[in-house]
N, C-alpha and C positions, 0 to 999 in steps of 0.2 A: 555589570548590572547583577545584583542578588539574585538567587531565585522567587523567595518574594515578588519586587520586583516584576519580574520576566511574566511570571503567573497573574500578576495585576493586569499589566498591560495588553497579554492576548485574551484573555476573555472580552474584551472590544472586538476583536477580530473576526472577519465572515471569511468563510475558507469555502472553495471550491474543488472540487476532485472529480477527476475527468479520468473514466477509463473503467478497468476491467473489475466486475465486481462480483462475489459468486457468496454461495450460500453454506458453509462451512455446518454439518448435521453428526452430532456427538452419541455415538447410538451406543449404550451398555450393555452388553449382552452379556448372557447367563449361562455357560458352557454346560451346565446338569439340566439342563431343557432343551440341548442339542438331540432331541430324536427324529430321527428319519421320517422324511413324507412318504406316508400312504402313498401317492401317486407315484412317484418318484423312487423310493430309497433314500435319495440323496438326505445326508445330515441335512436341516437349518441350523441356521445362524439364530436366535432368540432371543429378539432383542425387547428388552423389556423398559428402557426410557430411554427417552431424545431429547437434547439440547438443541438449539441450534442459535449461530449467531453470524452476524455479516463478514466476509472474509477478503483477502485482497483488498481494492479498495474498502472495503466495510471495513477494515484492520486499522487504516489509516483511520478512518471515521470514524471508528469506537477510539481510539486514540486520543482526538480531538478533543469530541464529545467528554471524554474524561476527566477532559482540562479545562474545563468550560467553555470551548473554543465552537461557535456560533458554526453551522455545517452544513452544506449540500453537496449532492452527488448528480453528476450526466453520467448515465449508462444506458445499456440497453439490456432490459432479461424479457424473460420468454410470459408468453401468456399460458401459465401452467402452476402447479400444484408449489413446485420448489418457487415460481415467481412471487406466490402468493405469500409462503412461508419469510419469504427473504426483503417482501416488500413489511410487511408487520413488522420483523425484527426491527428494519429497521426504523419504522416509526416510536418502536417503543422504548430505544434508545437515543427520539428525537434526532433523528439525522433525519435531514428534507430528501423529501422526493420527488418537488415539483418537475424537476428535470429529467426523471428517468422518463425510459422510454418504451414502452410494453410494446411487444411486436411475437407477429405469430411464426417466423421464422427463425427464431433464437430457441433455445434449448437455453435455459437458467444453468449456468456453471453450477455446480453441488458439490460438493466433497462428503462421500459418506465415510467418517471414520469409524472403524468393526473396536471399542473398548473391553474388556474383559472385567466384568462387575466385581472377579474377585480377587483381581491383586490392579486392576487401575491401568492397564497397559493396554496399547494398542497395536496387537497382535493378530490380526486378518489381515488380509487387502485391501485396501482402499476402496471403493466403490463411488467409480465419479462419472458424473454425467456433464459429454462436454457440448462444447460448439465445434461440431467439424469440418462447418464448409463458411463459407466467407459471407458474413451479414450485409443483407441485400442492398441496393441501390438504396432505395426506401429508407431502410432503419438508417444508414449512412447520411443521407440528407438530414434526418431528424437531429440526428446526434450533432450536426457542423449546425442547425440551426439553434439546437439546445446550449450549444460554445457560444454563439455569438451573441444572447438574448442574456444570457448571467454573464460575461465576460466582465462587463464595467460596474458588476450589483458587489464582487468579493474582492479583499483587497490580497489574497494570495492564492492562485492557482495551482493547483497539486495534480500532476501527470501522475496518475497511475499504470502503466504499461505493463502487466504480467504474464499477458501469454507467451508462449516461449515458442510456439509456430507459426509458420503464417497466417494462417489463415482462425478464424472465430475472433479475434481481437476484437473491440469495440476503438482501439487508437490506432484507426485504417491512415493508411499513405496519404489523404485527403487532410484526414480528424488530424494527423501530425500537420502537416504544412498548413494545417490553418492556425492549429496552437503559436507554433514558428513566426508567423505572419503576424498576428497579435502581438506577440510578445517582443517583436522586434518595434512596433508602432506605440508599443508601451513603454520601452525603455524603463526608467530607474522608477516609475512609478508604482508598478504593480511586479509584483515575485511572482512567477512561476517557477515552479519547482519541479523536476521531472525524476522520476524512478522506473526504470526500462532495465528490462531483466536480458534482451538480447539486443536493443536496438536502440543506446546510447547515441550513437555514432550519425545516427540519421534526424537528432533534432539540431535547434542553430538555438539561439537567442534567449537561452534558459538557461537556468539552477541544474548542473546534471549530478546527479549524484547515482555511482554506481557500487557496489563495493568493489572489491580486490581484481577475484577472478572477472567478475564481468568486466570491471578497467580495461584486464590485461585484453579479453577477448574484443572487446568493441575498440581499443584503440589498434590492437591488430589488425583488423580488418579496415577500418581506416585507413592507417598511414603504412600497413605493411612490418611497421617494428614497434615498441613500447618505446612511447616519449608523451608522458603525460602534459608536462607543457607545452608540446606540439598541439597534442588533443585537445588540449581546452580550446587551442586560438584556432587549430579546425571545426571546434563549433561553437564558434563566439561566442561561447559561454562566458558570462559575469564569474561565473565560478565553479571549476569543478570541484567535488568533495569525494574522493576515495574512500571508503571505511574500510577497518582489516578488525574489525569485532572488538574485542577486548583491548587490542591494540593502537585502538581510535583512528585516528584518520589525518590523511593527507590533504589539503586546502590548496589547490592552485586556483590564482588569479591573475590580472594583467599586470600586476609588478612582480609575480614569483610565485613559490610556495613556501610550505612551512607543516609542520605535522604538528597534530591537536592530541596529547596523550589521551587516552580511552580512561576506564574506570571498569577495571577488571574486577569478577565475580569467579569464587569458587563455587565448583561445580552446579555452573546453571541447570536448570528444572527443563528448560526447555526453549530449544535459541529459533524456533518458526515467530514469524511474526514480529523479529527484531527490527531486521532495516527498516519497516512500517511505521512502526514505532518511532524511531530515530527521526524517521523524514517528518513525524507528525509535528513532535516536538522541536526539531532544528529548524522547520521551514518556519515554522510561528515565532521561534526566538530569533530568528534573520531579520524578520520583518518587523520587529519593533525596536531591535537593537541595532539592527547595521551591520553587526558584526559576526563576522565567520566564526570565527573563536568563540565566542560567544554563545553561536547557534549552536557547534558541535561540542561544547560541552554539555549547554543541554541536550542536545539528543542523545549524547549517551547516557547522562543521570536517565532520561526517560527508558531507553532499552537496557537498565542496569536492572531496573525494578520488575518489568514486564516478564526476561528471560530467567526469573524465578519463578514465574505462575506458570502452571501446564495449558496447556493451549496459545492461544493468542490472547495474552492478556493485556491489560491496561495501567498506565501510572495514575498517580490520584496526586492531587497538589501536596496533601498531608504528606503522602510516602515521599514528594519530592522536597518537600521543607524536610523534612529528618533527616537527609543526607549533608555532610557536612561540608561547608563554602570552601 
């Protein structure tokens, strides 16, 4: 199927995205207005303008949304300042919010990136505000009720899974095995699609796509050695998709596998936000095409274009009709 085509057919499409979503703040500062506080001594930081835009899941969703592709999000952020910030963004990029879930024990995930106004880099420390203890009974019920209530409204499910410790995740041991549970009673009807940064290993009945390193580590911890076809029929996955970046990606299925060449770029702008990117556009071209091959070619046309814009950028149908068939 063209890209034409592929870009007709998902703009029909209602996507769901389940999982970790945070508030990505672009802050420029002015290193010749670094002078020391009065109270303190200590330099500031002077930061003189702020971007800010949806991150993690938002990433996927500004992805979507790029493509014309119809969007909602279940989460859960904090009733606070970055909540507030991250809930507007994402209304103004038209990404639903019917399903999130304001609660007063979350902390709103942030990322503050320290920019330097005058050569454009991001040269401080990071400054992030997380979740560091396990969201409560409470927001947890909300969240398996917020799954069950859209489940049958979208016709492809996108697992977001990004924390990389135990505990603050929004895709609790519960929030998995009930994804799991659905998506094994849904069979060939409806796609979900999972992207888990440490914790491949522990869904069944899904789309899992991991890249490279995390393959190796979650099929380790598995089955104790790397056998990718092992791993997929350990977690009866329709189909695992490996990515290796530029390198494209590996396709195991219940008849085999088979590698999808990539669509390599000199020297990318900037590769955060890539696999996001890919899973936007791969999971939406699965779903109307059928086809793996298919899907992972577009998702790398889509992270070809993205991993030249700094930040986490987006593909536009225009940039993706320019690329040639």
């Amino acid at each position: 199927m063209k890209t034409a085509e592929i870009l007709e057919k998902i703009r029909g499409l209602r996507v769901l995205i389940v999982g970790d979503l945070c508030l990505d703040r672009w802050c420029h500062y002015d290193p010749a207005l670094s002078e020391p506080s009065r109270e303190t001594g200590l330099p500031r930081v002077a930061v003189v303008s702020t971007e800010v835009t949806p991150g993690a899941a938002g990433t996927i969703a500004n992805n979507l949304r790029a493509l014309g592709v119809s969007t909602s999000i279940v989460t859960g952020i904090g009733i606070d300042g970055f909540g507030f910030e991250l809930e507007q963004s994402l209304r103004a990029r038209q990404i639903g919010v019917d399903f999130i879930y304001r609660a007063s024990d979350i902390n709103t995930f942030t990322y503050t990136k320290l920019i330097n106004r005058n050569t454009g880099v991001e040269d401080l420390p990071r400054v992030d505000f997380i979740q560091a203890s396990d969201i409560s009974i409470e927001t947890e019920k909300a969240i398996l009720d917020r799954v069950d209530t859209a489940w049958d409204l979208f016709d492809v499910i996108l697992i977001s899974d990004q924390a990389e410790t135990e505990r603050g995740g929004i895709v609790t041991a519960k929030v998995r095995e009930r994804i799991c549970e659905l998506a094994g009673k849904a069979g060939d009807s409806k796609l979900v699609w999972v992207d888990s940064r440490v914790r491949s290993e522990l869904f069944r009945n899904v789309v899992v796509k991991p890249n490279r390193d995390e393959a190796i580590a979650s099929c380790t911890r598995a089955l104790g050695r790397v056998d990718f076809t092992a791993f997929r029929a350990h977690l009866n996955a329709p189909l695992l998709i490996v990515t290796m970046g530029g390198d494209g990606a590996v396709v195991y299925d219940r008849v085999g596998d088979y590698a999808v060449e990539g669509r390599r770029v000199a020297n990318p702008v900037d590769i955060c936000g890539a696999g996001d990117s890919f899973s936007a556009g791969a999971a939406c071209a699965l779903r109307v095409t059928g086809s793996a091959l298919e899907a992972v070619r577009f998702g790398n046309k889509v992270a070809s274009i993205t991993i030249m814009k700094p930040g986490t950028g987006t593909a536009s149908p225009e940039e993706l009709l320019a690329i040639p068939e």
